[in-house]
C-alpha positions in Angstrom: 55.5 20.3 15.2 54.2 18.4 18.0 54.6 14.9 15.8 58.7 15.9 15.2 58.6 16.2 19.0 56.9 13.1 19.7 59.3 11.3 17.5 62.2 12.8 18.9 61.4 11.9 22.8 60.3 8.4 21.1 64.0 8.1 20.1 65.6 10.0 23.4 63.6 6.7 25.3 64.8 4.0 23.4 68.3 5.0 23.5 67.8 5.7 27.0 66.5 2.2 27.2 69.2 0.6 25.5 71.9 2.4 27.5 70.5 0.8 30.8 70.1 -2.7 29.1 73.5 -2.3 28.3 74.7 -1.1 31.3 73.2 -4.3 33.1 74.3 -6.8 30.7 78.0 -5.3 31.4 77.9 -5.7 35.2 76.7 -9.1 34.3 73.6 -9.7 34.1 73.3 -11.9 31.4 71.4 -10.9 28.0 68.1 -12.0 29.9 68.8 -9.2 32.5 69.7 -6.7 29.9 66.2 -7.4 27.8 64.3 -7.2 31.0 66.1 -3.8 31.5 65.3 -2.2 27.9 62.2 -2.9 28.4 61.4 -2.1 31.6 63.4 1.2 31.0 61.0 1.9 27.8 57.6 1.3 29.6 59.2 3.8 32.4 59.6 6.4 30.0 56.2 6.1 28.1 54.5 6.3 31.5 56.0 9.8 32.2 55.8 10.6 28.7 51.8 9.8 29.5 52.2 11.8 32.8 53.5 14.8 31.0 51.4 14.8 27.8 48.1 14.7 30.6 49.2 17.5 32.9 50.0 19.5 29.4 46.3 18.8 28.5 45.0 20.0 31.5 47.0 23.2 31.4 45.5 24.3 28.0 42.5 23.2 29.5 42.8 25.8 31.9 44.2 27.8 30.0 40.5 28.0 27.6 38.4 28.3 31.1 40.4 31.5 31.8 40.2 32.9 28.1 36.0 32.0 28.2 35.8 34.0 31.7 37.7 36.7 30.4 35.3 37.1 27.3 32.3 36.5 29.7 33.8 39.7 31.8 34.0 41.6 28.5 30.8 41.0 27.5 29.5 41.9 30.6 30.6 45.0 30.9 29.6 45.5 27.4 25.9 44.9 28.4 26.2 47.0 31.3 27.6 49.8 29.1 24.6 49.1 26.3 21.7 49.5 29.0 23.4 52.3 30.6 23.3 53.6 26.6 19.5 53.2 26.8 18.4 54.2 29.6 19.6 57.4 28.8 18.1 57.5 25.6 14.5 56.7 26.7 15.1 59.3 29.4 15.8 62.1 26.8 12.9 60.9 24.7 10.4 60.8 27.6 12.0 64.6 28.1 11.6 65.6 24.1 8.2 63.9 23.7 6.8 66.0 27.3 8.6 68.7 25.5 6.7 68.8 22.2 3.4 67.7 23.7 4.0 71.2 25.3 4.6 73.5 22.4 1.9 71.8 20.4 -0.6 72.4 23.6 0.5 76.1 23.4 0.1 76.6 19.4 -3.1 75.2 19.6 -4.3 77.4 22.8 -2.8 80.6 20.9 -4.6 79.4 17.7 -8.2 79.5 19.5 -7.2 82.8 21.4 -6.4 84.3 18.0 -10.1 82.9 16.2 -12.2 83.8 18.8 -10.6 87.1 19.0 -11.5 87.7 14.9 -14.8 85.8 15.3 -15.9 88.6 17.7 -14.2 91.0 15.3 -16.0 89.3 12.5 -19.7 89.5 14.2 -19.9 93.1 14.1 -18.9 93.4 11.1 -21.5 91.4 9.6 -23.9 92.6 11.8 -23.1 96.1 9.8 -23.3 93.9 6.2 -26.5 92.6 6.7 -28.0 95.7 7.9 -27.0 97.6 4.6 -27.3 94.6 2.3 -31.1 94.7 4.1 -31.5 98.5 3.6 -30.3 97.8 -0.4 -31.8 95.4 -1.7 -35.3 95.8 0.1 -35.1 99.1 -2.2 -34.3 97.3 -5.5 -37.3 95.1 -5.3 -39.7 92.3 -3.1 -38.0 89.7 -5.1 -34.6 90.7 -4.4 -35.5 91.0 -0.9 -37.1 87.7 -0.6 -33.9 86.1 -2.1 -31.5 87.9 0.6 -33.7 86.5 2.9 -32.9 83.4 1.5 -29.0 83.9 1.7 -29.4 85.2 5.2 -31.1 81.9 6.1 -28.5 79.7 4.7 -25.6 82.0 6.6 -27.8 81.0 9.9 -28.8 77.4 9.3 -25.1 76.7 8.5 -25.9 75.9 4.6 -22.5 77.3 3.1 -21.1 74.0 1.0 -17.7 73.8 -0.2 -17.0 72.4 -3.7 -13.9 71.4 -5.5 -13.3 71.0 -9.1 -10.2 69.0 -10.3 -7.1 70.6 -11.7 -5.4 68.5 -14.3 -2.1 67.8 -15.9 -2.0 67.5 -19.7 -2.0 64.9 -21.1 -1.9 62.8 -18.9 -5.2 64.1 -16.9 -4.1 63.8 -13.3 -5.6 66.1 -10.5 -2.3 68.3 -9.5 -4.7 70.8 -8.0 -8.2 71.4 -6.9 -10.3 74.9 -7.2 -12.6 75.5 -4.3 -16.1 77.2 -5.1 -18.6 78.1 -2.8 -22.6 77.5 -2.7 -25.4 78.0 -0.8 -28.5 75.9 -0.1 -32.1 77.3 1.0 -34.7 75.7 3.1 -35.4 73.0 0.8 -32.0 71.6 -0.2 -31.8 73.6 -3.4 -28.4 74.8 -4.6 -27.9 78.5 -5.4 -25.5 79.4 -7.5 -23.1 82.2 -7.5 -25.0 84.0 -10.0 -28.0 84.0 -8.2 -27.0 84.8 -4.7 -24.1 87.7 -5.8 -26.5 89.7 -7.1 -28.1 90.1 -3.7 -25.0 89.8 -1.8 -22.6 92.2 -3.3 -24.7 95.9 -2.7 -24.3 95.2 1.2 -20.6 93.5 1.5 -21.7 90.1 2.3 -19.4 88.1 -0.6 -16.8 89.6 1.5 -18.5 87.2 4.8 -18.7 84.5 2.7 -15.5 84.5 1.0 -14.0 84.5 4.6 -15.7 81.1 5.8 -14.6 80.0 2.1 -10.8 80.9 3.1 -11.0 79.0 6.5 -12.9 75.9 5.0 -9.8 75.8 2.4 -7.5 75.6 5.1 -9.3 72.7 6.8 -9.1 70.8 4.0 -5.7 71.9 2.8 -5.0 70.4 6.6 -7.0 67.2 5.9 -4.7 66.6 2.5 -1.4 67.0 4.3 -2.1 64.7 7.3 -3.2 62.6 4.5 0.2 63.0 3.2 -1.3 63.8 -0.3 0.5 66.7 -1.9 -2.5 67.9 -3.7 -2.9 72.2 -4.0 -6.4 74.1 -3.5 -6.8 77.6 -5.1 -9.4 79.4 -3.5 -11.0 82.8 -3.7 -10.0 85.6 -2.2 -12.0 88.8 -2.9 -10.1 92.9 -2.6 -12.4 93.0 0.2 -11.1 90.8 1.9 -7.5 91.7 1.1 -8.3 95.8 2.0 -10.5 95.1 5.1 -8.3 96.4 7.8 -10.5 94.3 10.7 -10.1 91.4 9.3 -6.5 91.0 7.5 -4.4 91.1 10.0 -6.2 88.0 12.5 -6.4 86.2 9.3 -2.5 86.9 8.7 -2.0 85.9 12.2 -4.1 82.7 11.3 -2.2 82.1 8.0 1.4 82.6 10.0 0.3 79.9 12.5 -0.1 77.5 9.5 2.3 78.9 6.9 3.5 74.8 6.6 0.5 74.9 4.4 1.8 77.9 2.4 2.9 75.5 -0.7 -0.5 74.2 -0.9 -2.7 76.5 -0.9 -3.5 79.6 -3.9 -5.1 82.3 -3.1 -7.6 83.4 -6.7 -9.1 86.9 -8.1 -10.1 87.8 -11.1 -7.6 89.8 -13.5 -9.7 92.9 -13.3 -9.6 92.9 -9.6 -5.9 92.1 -9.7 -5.3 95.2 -11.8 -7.9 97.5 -9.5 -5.8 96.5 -6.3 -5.1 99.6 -4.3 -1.4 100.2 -2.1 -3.0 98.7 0.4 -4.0 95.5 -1.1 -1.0 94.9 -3.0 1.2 95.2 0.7 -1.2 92.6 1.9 -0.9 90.4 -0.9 3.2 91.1 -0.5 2.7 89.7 3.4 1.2 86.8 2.1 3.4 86.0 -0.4 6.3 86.4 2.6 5.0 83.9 4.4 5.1 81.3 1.0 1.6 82.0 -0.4 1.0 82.4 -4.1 -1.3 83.5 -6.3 -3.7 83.0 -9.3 -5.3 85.2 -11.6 -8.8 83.8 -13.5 -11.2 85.7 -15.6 -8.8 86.7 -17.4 -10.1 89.3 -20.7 -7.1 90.3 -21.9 -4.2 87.9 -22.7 -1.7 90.7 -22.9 -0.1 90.2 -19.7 3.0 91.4 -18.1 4.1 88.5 -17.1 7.6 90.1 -15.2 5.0 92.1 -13.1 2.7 89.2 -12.4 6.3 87.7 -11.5 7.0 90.3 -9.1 3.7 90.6 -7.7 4.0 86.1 -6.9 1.0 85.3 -9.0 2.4 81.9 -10.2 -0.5 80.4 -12.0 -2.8 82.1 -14.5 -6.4 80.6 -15.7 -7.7 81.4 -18.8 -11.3 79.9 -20.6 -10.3 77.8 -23.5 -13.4 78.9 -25.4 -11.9 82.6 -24.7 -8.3 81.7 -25.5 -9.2 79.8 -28.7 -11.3 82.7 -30.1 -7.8 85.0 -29.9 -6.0 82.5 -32.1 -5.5 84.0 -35.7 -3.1 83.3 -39.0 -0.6 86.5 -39.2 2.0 86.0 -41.7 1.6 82.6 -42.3 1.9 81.5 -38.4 -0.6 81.7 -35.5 -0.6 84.1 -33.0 -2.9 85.7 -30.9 -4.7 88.8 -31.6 -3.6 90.8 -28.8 -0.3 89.2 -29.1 0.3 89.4 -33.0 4.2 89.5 -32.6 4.0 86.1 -30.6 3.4 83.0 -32.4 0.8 81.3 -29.9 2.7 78.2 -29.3 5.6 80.4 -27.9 2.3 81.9 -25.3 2.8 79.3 -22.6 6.8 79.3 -22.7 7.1 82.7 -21.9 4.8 82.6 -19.4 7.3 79.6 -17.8 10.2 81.7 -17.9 8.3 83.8 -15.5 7.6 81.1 -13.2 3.6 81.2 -14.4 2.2 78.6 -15.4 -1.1 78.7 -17.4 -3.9 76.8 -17.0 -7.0 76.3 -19.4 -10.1 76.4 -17.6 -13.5 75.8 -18.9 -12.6 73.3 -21.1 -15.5 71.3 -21.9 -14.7 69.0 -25.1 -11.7 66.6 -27.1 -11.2 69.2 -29.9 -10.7 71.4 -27.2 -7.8 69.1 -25.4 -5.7 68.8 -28.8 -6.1 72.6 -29.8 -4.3 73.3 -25.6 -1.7 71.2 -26.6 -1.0 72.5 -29.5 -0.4 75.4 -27.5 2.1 73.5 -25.0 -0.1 74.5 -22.1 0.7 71.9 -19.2 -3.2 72.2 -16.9 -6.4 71.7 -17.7 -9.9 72.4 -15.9 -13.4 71.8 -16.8 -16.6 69.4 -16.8 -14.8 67.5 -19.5 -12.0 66.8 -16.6 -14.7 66.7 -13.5 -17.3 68.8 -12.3 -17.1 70.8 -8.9 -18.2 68.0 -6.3 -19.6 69.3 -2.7 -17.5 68.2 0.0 -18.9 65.8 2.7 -20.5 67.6 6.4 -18.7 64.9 7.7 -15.3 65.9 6.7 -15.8 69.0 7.5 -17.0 68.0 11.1 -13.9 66.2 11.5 -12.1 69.2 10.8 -10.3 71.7 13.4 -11.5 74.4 15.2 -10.9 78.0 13.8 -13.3 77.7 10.8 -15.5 75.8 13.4 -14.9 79.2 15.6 -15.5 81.3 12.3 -18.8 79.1 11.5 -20.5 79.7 14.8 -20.0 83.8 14.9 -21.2 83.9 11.7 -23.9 82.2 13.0 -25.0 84.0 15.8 -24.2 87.7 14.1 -26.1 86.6 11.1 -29.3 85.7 13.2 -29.3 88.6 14.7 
């Protein structure tokens, strides 16, 4: 466009020019005149072709200065509008994070009001346990007496160790879950084992104590795990003396509700015959637990004819059975396998319907290959035993680290039990 106009005022000169060369040669002027005339006529026109094409220039010169200020004015305002945006923004965080820092500062001042009130609880109650545990077993005999001596000394000095044994998937063997166990050390560093110390610390109530500092030590490592971000489960033992004491269940509810964000992590464990024994009142508390997300599993298990819909209804999710046990029930009956409490169940159908209850079993004790291959024969998913891991003591120093209502717990059993 702009060369069609260039030629076109490049003609409108020339004949311009010619006109006046013309127009001089007629009044007589000679054809020397006339030349002089075109072409003094053509350079006049260039020139204020030149003088027009410039000023043009310099308008669309201005023309970009104002557009560039007018995007500079945008973008300004933009900028302004963007830290306005901000400023706002770190003003309502500052308000949300003073916010939080607040709640979290109360939860954790209602926690410690909540321990110290079931320590103090706690310490007269065990004051009471060691009294009649004392009374019992210095009846039975010297050496009985000497070994509660023992327990009691461990219970003072602190010497209560937490173990945990791996829980495995099958067949590929990796730790889903962990099962907590706990044991007791005398003077000298040995380790007593449940089978020792039970004997004197059932007649007077003080598995119940212990099983307590066992629940809260679950529930500081349960804590570590998560903040770990490891989604790793812990069962851990809970005994009906624990679920019927009246003293003590409801602070440890109260303790459970302040961390029920732990509730899909941690199992709570008895035996089947203590699951069946459970009074009214024991199977509410269970019920209150289960409300808040808990679960449950059921070991020592005697008798493999289990209602699962009950066990369903009662949120026991996970059942443990010893593989030497389990295998022992397998028999041929009508040319298939099935168990002996069970004959109308072929054995490999076991584990299913205990899945369409939402229970999942879990073969414990398992201690050799043959073993392995005859549970998964049996389509049994978990897997527990030496073969898999035996129960390794947790570190003092993770359990220093840990927070402070078992350390709360720890201390009053402490003082009660030197008493």
């Amino acid at each position: 466009m702009r060369r069609l106009t260039l030629a076109l005022l490049s003609g409108a000169y020339i004949c311009i020019s010619l006109i006046a060369a013309v127009l001089v040669w007629r009044v007589g002027g000679g054809a020397g005149a006339g030349a002089a005339a075109l072409i003094g006529s053509l350079g006049l026109c260039f020139a204020v072709q030149g003088v027009i094409a410039r000023l043009g220039q310099d308008g669309e010169l201005r023309g970009e200065v104002a557009a560039i200020r007018d995007a500079q004015l945008i973008l300004t305002a933009e900028i302004e509008k963007i830290q306005a945006k901000l400023g706002d923004m770190v003003e309502t965080i500052t308000e949300e994070t003073l916010r939080r820092s607040e709640e979290i500062y109360s939860e954790v001042q209602m926690l410690e009001d909540v321990v110290q009130s079931m320590g103090e609880r706690l310490e007269a109650q065990l004051s009471q346990q060691v009294e009649k545990a004392e009374a019992a077993v210095s009846a039975a005999s010297p050496h009985a007496n000497a070994l509660l001596q023992t327990v009691r000394a461990a219970l003072d000095a602190g010497r209560v160790d937490l173990y945990l044994q791996a829980v495995v998937s099958l067949p590929q063997r990796r730790t889903q879950y962990y099962e907590s166990f706990s044991r007791l050390r005398d003077a000298t560093g040995r380790v007593l084992m449940p089978a020792e110390f039970l004997s004197v610390a059932e007649p007077g109530g003080l598995v119940a104590a212990i099983d307590n500092l066992l629940l809260f030590r679950c529930v500081q490592i349960v804590r570590r795990l998560a903040s770990q971000d490891r989604k790793i489960g812990i069962f851990c033992n809970i005994s009906l003396a624990s679920l019927g004491d009246e003293d003590f269940f409801p602070q440890f509810m109260e303790f459970l509700a302040a961390n029920r964000d732990l509730a899909g992590s941690l199992i709570f464990e008895l035996g089947q015959a203590a699951f069946d024994a459970r009074g009214s009142l024991e199977a509410r508390n269970m019920a209150k637990l289960a409300d808040l997300g808990f679960r449950f599993s059921l070991d020592k298990v005697s008798d493999l004819d289990l209602d699962f819909q009950d066990l369903a209804r009662a949120d026991v999710g996970f059942v443990k059975i010893g593989a030497p046990f389990l295998l022992s029930e397998l028999e041929e009956h009508d040319n298939r396998i099935s168990l002996k409490s069970r004959p109308d169940l072929e054995a490999r159908d076991y584990a299913a319907l205990a899945r369409r209850h939402d229970v999942e079993l879990i073969a414990e004790k398992v201690e050799s290959e043959r073993q392995v291959v005859d549970i998964l024969e049996l389509d049994i998913g978990f897997g527990q035993g030496h073969l898999f891991g035996e129960p390794r003591p947790i570190r003092d120093a993770v359990l220093a680290e840990s927070q402070p209502p078992a350390e709360f717990m720890q201390a009053a059993l402490r003082r009660r039990v030197a008493g």
